[in-house]
Structure formats: C-alpha cells, structure tokens
C-alpha positions as CSV (number, residue, x, y, z in Angstrom):
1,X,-218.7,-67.9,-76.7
2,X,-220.8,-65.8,-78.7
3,X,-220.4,-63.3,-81.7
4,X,-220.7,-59.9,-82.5
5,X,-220.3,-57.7,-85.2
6,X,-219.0,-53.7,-83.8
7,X,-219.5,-51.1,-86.2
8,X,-216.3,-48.1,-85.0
9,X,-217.2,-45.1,-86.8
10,X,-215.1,-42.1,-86.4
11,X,-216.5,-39.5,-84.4
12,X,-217.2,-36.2,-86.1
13,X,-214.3,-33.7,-86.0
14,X,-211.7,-36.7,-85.7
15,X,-208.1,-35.4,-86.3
16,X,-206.9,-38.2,-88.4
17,X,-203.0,-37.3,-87.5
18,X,-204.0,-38.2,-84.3
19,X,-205.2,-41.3,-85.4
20,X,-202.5,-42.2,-87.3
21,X,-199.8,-41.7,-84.6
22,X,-201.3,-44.9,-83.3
23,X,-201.6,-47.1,-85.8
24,X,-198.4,-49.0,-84.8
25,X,-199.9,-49.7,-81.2
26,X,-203.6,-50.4,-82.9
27,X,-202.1,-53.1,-84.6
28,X,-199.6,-54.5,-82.2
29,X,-202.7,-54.8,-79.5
30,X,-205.2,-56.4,-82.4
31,X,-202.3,-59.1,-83.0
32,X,-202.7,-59.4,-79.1
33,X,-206.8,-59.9,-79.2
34,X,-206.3,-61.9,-82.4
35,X,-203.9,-64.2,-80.7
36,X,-205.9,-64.8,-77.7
37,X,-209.0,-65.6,-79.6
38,X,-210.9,-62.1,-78.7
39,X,-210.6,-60.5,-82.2
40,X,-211.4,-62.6,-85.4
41,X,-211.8,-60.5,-88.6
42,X,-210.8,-56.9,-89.0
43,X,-212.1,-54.7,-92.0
44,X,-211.9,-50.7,-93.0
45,X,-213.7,-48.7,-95.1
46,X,-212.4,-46.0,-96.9
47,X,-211.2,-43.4,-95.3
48,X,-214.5,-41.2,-96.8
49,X,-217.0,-43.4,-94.5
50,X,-214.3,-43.3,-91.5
51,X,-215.4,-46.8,-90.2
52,X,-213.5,-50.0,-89.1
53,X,-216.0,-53.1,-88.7
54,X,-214.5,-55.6,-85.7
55,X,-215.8,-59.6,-85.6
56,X,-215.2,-60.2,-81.9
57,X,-215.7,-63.0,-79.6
58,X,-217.2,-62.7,-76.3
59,X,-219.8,-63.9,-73.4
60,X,-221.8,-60.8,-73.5
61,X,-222.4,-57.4,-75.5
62,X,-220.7,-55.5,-72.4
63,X,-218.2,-57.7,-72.8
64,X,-217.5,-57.1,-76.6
65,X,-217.7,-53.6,-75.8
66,X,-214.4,-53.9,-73.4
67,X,-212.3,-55.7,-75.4
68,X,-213.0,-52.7,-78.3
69,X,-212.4,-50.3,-76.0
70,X,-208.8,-51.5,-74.7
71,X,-208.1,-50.8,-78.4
72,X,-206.2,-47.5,-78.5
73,X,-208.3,-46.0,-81.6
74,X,-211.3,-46.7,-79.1
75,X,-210.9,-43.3,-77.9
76,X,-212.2,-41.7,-81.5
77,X,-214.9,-44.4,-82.1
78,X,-218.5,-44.4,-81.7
79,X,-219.6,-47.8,-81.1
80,X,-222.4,-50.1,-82.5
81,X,-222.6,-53.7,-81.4
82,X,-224.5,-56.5,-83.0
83,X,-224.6,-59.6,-81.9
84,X,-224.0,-62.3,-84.7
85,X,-225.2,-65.5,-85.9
86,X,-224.6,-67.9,-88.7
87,X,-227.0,-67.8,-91.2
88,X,-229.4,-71.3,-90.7
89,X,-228.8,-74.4,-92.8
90,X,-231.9,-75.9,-95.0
C-alpha cells in the first residue's frame, strides 16, 4: 500500500451553502474510508484558502483519485495528488 498526499481546493465560484448542506454525509463517508483503512489524516484550511488536504492509502495514483472522488465534496474540488514517502533515516 502506498501513500499519497491530495491537495482539494475549492473550485472558483464554489457556493459554500452548497457545500455545507453536505457536511453531514462528508463526514459520515470519511468515518467509512477511515474505518476501512483508505483515509488516514484529514486537515482544513481556513476557509480564506478553501482547501482540505487528504492522507490516503492506496495501490496507485488513479486509485487515490477514486477513493477522493466517492467523497461527496469531490464534486467542488480540484484535485492534486502526491504520492508520499517517509522522510529517510540516518
């Protein structure tokens, strides 16, 4: 299993209402991922940069990319994915 890093940014023009209407669902399905091993950590900027930053778990980039976008806020987010590794021990 490999790591990646997936920057969500808000797409310009975003209705945050919108967004907010899901929240309850965004979480319940993150629990989901979390539970199953798919999701680790979860963070969010302020609401100014309009970004949520995803630790995910997966074979692949495409992979990674799936998993975000069964995420119902997926539908607002652009996507940047970075594979991740830990930082080498001297």
């Amino acid at each position: 299993m490999n790591s990646f890093m997936v920057v969500c940014s808000f797409a310009p023009g975003t209705d945050m209402t919108e967004v907010m209407a899901v929240v309850a669902a965004e979480q319940a399905k993150v629990a989901e991922l979390k539970a199953t091993g798919q999701i680790g950590a979860v963070y969010l900027s302020t609401l100014e940069r309009g970004t949520v930053f995803l630790e995910i778990f997966a074979e692949e980039a495409d992979a990674a990319r799936s998993i975000v976008t069964s995420l119902p806020m997926a539908r607002w987010w652009d996507l940047d994915i970075y594979p991740i590794n830990a930082p080498v021990q001297r």
